[in-house]
NUNUDREN-460347 format. One record per residue: residue in one letter; x, y, z of N, C-alpha, C in turn; residue number from 1. Coordinates in pm, whole numbers, plus 32768, in hexadecimal, padded with zeros to 4 digits. Example, Ala and Ser with C-alpha at 12.3 -4.5 7.8 and 13.67 -1.06 7.14 Angstrom:
2
  kolke  n_xx  n_yy  n_zz  ca_xx  ca_yy  ca_zz  c_xx  c_yy  c_zz  vexti
      A  8527  7DC7  830C   84CE   7E3E   830C  8528  7EB6  830C      1
      S  8505  7F1F  82C4   8557   7F96   82CA  850A  8003  8313      2
END
This chain:
253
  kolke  n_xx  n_yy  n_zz  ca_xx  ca_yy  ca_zz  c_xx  c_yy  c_zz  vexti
      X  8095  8069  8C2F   8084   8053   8B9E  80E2  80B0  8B52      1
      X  8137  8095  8AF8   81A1   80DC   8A7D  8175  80A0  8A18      2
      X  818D  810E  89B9   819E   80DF   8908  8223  80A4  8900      3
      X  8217  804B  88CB   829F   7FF1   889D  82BF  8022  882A      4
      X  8241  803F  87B0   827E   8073   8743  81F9  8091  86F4      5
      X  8227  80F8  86C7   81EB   8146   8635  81FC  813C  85D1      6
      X  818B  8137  8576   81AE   810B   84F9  8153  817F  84B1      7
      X  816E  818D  842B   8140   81FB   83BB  810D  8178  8344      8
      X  808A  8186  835A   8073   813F   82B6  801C  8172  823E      9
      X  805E  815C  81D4   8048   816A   8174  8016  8114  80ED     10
      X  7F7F  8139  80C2   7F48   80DA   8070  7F60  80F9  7FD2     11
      X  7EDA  80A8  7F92   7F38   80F4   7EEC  7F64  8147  7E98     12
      X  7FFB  816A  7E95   8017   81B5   7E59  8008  81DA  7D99     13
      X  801A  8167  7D59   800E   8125   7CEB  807C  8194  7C94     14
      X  8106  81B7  7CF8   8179   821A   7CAE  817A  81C7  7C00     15
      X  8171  822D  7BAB   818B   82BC   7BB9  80F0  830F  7B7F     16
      X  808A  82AF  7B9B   800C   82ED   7B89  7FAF  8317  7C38     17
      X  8044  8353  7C66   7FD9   8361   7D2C  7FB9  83D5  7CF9     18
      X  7F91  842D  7D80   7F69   84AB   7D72  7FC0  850C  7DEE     19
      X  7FEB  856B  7D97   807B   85B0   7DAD  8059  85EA  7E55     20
      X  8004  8604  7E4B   7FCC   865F   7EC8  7FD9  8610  7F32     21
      X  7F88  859B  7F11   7F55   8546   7F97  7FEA  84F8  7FB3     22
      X  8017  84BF  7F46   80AC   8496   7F86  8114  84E2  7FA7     23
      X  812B  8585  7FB9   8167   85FA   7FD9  8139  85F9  8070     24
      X  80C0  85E2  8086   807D   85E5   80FF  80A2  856C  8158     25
      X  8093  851A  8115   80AB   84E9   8175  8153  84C7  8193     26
      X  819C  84E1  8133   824F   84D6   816D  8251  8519  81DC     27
      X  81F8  85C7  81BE   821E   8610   8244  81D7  85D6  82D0     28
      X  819D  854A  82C8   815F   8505   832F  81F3  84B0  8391     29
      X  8205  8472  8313   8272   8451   833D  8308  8473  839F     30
      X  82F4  84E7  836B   837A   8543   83AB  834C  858E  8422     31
      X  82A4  8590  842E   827E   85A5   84AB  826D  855C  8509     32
      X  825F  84E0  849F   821F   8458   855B  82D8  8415  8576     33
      X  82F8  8435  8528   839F   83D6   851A  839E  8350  854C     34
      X  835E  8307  8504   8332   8274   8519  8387  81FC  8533     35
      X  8380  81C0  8594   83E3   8156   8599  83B1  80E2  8525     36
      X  834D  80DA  84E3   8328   8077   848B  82C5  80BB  8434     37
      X  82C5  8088  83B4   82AA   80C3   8340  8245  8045  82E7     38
      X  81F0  802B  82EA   81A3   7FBD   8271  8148  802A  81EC     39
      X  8168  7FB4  817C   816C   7FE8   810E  810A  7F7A  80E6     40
      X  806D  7F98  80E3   8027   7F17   80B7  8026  7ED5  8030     41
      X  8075  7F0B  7FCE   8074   7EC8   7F5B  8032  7F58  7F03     42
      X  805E  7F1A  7E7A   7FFF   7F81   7DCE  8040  7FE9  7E15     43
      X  80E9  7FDB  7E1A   811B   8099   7E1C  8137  8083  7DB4     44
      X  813A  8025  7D33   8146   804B   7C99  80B5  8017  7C57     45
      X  80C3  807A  7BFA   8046   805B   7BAB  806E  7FCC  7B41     46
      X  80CD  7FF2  7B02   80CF   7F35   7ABF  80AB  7F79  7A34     47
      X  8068  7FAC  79E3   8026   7FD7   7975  807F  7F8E  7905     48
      X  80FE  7F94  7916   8159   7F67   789A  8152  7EFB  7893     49
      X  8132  7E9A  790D   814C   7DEF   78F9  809C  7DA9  792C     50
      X  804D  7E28  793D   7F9C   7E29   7944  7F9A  7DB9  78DB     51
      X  7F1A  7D4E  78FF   7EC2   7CDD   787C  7E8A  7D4F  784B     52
      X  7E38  7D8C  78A1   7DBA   7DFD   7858  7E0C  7E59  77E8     53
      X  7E6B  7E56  77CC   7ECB   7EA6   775B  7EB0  7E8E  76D5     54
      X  7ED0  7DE2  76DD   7EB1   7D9A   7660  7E19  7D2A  7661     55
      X  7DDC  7D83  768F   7D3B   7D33   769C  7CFD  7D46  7614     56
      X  7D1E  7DD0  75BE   7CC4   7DC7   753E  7D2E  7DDD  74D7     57
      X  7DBE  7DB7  74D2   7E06   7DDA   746E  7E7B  7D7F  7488     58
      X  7ECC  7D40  7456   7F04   7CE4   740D  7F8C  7D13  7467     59
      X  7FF5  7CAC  74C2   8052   7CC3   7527  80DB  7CD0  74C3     60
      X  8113  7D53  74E4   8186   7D68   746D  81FB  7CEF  7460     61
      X  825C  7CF5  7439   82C9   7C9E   7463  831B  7CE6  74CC     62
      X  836A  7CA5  7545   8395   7CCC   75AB  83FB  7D43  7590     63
      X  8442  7D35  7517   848E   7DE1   7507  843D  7E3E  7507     64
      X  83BB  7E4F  74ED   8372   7ED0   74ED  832E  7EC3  756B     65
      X  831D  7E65  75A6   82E6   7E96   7658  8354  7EAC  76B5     66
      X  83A2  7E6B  7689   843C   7E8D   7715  8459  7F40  7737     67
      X  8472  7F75  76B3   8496   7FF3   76FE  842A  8054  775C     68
      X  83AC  8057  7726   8336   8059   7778  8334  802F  780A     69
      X  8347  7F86  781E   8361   7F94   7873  83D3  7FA4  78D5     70
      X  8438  7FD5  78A1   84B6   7FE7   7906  84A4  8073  78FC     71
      X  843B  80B1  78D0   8435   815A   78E0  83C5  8147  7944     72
      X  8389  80F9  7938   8304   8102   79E2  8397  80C3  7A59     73
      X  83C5  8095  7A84   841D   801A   7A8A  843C  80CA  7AF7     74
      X  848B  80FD  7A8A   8505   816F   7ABB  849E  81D9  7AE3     75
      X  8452  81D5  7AB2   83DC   826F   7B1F  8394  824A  7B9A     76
      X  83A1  81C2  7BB5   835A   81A0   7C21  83BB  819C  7C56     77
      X  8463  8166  7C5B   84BA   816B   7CAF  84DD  81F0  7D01     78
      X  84D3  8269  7C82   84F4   82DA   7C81  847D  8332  7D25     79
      X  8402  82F3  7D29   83B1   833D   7D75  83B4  82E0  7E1D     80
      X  83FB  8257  7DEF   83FA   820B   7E83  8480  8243  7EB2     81
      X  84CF  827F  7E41   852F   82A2   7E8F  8546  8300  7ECE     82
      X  84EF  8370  7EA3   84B7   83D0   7F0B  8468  8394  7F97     83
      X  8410  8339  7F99   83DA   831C   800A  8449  82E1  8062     84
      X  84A1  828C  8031   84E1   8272   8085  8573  82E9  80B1     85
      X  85A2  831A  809A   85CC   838D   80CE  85A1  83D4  8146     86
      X  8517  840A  812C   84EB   8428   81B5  84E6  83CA  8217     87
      X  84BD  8327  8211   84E7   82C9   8271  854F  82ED  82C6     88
      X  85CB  82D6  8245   8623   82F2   8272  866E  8367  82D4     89
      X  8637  83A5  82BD   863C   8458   82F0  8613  8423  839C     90
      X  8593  83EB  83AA   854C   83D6   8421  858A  8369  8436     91
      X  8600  8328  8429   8650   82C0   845B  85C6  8228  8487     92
      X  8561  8214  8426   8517   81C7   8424  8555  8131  8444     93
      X  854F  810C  84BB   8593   803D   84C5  8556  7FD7  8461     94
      X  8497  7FF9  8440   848B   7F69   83F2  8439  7FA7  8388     95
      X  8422  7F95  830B   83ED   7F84   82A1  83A6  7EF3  8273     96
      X  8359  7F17  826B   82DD   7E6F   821D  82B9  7E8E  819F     97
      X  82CA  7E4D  812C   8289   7E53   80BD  8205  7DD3  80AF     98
      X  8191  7DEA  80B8   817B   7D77   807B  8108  7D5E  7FE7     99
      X  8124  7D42  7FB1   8124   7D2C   7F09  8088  7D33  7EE5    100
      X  8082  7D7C  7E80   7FF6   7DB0   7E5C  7FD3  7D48  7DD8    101
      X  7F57  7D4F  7DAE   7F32   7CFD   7D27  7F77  7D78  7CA3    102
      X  7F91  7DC2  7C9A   8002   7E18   7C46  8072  7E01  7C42    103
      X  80AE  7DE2  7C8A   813E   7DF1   7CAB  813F  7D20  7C80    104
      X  80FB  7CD1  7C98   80E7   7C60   7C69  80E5  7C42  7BAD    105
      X  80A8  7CC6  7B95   80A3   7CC9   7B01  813C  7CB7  7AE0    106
      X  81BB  7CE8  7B07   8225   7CE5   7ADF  8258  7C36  7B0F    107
      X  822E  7C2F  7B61   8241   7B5D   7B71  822B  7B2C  7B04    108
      X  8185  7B4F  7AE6   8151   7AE5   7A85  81C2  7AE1  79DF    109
      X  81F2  7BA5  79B9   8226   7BA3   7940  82B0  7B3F  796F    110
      X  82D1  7B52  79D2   834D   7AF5   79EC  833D  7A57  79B8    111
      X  82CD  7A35  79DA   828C   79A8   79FB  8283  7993  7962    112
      X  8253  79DD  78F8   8259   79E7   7866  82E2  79F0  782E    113
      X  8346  7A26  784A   83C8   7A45   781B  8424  7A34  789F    114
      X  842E  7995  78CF   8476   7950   794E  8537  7969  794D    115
      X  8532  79DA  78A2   85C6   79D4   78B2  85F2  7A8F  78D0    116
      X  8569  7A92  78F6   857F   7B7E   791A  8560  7B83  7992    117
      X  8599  7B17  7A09   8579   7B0A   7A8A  859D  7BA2  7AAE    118
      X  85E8  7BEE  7A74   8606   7C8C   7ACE  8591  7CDB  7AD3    119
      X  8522  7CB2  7A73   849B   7CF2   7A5C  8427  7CC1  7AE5    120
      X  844A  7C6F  7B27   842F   7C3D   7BCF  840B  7CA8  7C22    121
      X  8398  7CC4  7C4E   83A1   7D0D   7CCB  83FC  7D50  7D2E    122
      X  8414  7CC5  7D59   84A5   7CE0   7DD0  8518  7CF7  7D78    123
      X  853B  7CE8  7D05   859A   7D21   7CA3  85A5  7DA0  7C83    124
      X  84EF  7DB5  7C2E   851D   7E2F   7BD4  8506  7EA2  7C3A    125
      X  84DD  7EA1  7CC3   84D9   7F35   7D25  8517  7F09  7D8F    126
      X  858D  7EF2  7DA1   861B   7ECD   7DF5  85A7  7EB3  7E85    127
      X  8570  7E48  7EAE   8530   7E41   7F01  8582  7E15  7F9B    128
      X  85E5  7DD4  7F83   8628   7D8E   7FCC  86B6  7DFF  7FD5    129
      X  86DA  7E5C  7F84   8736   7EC6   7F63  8711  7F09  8000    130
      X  866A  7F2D  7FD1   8632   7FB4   7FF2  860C  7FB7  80AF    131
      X  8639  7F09  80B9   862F   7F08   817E  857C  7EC4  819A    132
      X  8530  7E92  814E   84B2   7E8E   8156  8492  7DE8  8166    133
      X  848A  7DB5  81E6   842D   7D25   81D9  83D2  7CFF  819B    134
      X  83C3  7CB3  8135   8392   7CA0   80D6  8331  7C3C  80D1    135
      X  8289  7C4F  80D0   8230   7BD9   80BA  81D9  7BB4  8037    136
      X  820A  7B72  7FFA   81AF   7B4C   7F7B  8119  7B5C  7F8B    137
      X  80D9  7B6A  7F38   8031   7B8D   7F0B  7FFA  7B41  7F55    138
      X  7F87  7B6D  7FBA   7F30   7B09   7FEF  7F66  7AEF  806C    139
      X  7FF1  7AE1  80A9   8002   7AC4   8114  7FDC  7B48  8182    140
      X  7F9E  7AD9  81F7   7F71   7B32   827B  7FEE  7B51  82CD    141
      X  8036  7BBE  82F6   807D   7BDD   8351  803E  7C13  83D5    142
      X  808E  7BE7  843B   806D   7C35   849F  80E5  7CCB  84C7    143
      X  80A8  7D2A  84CB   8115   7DC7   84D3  8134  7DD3  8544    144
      X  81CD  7DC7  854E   81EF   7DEA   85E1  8202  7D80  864C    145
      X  81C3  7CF9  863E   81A7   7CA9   86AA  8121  7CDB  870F    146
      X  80C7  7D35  86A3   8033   7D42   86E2  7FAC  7D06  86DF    147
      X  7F6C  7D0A  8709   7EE0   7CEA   86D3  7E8A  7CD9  8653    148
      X  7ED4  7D56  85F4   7E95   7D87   85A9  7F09  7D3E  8509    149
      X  7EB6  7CEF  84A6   7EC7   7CD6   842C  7EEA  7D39  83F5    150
      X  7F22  7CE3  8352   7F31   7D6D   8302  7F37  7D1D  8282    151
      X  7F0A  7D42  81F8   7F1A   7D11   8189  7EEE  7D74  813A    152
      X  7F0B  7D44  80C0   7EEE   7DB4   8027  7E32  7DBA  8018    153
      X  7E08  7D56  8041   7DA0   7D6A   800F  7D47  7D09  7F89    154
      X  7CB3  7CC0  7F9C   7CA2   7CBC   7EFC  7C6C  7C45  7F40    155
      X  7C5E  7BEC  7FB2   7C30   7B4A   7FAD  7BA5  7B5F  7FCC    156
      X  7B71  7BD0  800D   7B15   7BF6   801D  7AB2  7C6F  7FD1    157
      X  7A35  7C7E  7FA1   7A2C   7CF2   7F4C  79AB  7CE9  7F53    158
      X  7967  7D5B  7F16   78E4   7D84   7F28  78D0  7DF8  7F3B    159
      X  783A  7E46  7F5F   7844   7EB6   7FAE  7881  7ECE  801A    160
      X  7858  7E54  80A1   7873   7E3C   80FC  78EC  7DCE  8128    161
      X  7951  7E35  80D0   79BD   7DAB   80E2  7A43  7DBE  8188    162
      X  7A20  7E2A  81A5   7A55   7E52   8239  7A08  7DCC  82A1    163
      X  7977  7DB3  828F   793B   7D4E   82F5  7952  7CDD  82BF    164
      X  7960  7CA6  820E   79A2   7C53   8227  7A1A  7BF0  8243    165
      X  7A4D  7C6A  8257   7AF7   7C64   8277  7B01  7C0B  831F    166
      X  7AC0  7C3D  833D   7A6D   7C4A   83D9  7A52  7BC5  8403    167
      X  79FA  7BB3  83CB   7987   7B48   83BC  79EA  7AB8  8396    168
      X  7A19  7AB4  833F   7A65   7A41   830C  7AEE  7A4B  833E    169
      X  7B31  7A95  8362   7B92   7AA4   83BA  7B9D  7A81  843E    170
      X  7B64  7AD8  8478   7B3D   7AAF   8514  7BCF  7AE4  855B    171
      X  7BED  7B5D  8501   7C6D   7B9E   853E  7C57  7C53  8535    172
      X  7CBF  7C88  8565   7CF2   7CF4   852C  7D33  7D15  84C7    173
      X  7CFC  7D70  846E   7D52   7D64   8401  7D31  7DE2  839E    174
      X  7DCE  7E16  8364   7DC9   7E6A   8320  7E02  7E2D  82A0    175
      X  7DF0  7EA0  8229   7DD6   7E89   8193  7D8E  7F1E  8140    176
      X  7DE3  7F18  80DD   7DCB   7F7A   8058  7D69  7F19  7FEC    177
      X  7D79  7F1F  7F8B   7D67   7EF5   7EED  7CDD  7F3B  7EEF    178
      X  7C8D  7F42  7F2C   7C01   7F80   7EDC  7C05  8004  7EEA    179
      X  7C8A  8035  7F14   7C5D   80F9   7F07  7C08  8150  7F3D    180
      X  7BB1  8114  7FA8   7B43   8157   7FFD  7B65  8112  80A4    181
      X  7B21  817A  80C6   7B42   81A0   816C  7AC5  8129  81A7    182
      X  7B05  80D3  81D7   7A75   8092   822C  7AB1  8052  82B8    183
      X  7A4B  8057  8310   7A73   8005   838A  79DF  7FA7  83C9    184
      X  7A1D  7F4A  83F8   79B0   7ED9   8410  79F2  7EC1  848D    185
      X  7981  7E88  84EC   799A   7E73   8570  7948  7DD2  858C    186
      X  7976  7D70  85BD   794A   7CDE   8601  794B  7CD5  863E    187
      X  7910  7C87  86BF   7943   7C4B   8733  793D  7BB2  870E    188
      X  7987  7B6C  873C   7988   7AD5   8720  79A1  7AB4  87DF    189
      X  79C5  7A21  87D8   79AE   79EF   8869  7A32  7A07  88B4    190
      X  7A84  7A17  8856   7B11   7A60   884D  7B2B  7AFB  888C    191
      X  7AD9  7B4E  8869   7AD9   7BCF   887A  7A96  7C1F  87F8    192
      X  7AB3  7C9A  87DD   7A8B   7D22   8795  7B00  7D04  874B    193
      X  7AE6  7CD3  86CA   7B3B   7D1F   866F  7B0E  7D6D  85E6    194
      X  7B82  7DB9  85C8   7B55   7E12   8542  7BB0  7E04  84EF    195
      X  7B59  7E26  8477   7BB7   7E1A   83D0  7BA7  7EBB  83C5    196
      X  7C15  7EEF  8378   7C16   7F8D   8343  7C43  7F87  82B9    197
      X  7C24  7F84  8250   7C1B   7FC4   81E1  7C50  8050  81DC    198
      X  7CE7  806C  81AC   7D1F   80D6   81A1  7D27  8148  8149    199
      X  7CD6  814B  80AF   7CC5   8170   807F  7D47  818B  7FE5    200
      X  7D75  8203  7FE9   7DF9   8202   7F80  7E37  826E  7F74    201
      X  7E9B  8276  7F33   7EFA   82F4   7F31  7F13  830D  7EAD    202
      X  7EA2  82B3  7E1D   7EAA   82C6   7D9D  7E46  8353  7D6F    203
      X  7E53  8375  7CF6   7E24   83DC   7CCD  7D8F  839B  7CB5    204
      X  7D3B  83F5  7CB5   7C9B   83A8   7CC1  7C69  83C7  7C33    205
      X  7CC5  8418  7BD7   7CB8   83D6   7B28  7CD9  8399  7AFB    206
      X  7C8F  836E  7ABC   7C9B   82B7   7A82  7C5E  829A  79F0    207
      X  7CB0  8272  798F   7C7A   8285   78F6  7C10  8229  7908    208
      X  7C1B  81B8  793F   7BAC   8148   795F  7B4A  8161  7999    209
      X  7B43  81CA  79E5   7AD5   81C7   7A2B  7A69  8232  79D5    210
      X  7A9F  825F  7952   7A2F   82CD   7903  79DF  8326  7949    211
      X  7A17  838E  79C8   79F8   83E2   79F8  7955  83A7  7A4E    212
      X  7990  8331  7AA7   7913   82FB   7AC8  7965  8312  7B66    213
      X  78BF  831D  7BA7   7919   8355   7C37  7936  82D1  7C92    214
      X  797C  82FF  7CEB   799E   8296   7D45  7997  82A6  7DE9    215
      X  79BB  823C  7E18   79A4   8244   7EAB  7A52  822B  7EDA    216
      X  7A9D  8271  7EB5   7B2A   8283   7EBA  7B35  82E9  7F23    217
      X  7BB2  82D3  7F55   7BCD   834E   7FC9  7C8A  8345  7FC5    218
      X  7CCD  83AB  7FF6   7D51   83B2   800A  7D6A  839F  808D    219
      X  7D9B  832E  80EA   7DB1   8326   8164  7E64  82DB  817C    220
      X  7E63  8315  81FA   7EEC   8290   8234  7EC2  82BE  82B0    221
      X  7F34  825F  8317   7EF8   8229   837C  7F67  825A  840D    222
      X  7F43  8249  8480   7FAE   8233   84DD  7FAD  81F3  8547    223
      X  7FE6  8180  854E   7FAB   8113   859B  8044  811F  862B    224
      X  8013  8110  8689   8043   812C   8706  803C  8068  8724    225
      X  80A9  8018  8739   80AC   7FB0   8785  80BE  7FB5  884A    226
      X  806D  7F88  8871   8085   7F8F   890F  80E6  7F05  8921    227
      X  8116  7F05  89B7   8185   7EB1   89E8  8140  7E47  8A03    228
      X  80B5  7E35  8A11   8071   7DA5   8A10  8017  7D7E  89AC    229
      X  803E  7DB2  892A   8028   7D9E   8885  7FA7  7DB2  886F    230
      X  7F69  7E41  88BF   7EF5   7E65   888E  7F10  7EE7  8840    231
      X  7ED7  7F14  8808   7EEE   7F96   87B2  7E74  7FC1  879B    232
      X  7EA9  8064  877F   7E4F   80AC   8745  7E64  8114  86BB    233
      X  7DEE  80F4  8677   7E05   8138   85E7  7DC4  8181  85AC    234
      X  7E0F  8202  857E   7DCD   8272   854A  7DE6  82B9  84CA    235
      X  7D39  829F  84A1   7D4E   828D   8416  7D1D  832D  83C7    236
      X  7D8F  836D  837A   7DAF   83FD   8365  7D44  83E3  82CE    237
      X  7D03  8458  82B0   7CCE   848A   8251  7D3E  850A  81F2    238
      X  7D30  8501  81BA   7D84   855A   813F  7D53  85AE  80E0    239
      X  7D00  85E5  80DB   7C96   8659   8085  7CF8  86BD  805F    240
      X  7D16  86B3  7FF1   7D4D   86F7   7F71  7E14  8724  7F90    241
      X  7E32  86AA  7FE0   7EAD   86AE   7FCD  7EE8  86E7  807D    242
      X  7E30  86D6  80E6   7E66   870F   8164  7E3E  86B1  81B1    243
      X  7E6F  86C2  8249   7E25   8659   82B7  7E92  86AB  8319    244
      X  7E46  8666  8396   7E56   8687   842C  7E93  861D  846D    245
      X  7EDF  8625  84DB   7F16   85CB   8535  7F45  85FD  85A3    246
      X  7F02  85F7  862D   7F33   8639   8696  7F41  8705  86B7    247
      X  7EBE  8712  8638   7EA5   87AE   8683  7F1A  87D7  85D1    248
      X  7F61  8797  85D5   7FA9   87AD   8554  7F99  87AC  84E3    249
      X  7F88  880C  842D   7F52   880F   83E0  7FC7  87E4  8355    250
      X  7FBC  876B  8303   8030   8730   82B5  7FF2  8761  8225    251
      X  8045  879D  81F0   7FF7   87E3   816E  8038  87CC  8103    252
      X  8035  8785  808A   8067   8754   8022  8064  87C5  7FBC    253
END
């Protein structure tokens, strides 16, 4: 039995509202596991400038007064992926996966409203295709690596218990961000044992929306080991105040 390949993943960031620590922490993850593959589950931008919830109780300006707004979120989110990818780079990383969060969709939809500011596009406005990253639109299931194990942004499933029903209605393996909390669910079907993992996030856990109401949020990423007969194993890092462990080793943001 060999690992064919390693991968480093990373859930929502929502740049440039993450949290400095936990994504400090985990770069130096990066430069420690030196990953042959890298997934990025989606919401590494927050969206706020081209957000519905913006203009939910007040009247949508005309497009000269939202544009520079958003080509200033536009240029700070570029500004912090371009740090992440650097260290990739550093660790001579072979594959990168992006796949597309319900945030990062918010910039579709303003497209979909103004069909002639196509540069305001996803795969446009954060050089996605520039930046070396296979690219899957919202909702689609990938498989990582040629393994066992799924992977998507997250969101078709929800509830308390939305790790079992990931599970349950799946009838796969499968990983996923969007709800910001750490969960794992385990099945057996006639198929075998499979599990859903809920990865948690790499955003700051203040939130004007949430009016200082607590949450079941956690800071995690991941490190998933592919074997040569596409079984894997995955280990899922905790991050408490900008630190975590990997191999006896301490990554401190």
């Amino acid at each position: 039995m060999e690992i064919k390949d390693r991968y480093v993943i990373f859930p929502d960031l929502h740049f440039p509202y993450h949290d400095v620590k936990a994504f400090n922490c985990s770069l130096k993850l990066i430069e420690y596991v030196n990953p042959t593959g890298f997934l990025l589950l989606g919401d590494i931008v927050e969206g706020e400038s081209v957000s519905h919830w913006k203009w939910a109780k007040k009247k949508r300006p005309p497009l000269e007064y939202q544009l520079p707004e958003i080509n200033q979120e536009i240029s700070e989110v570029n500004k912090y992926w371009d740090v992440l990818d650097e260290v990739l780079d550093k660790t001579q990383c072979k594959k990168k996966i992006f796949t597309q969060g319900n945030h990062e969709v918010w910039f579709d939809n303003f497209v979909h409203e103004n069909p002639y500011l196509s540069q305001y596009k996803t795969q446009n406005a954060f050089k996605i295709k520039d930046r070396g990253y296979e690219y899957h639109k919202y909702g689609k299931y990938i498989k990582i690596g040629g393994s066992k194990l799924y992977a998507y942004h997250g969101g078709h499933f929800t509830g308390i218990h939305h790790a079992r029903s990931h599970v349950l209605n799946l009838g796969c393996s499968i990983i996923y961000g969007h709800t910001h909390d750490c969960q794992r669910a385990v099945v057996t079907h006639i198929s075998g044992a499979h599990m859903a993992h809920s990865l948690g996030c790499l955003a700051k856990m203040e939130k004007d929306f949430l009016k200082n109401r607590l949450t079941n949020w956690s800071h995690n990423v991941a490190v998933l080991d592919i074997f040569n007969n596409k079984n894997y194993s995955l280990q899922v890092l905790n991050i408490q105040n900008g630190v975590t462990s990997y191999n006896g080793n301490i990554m401190e943001g």
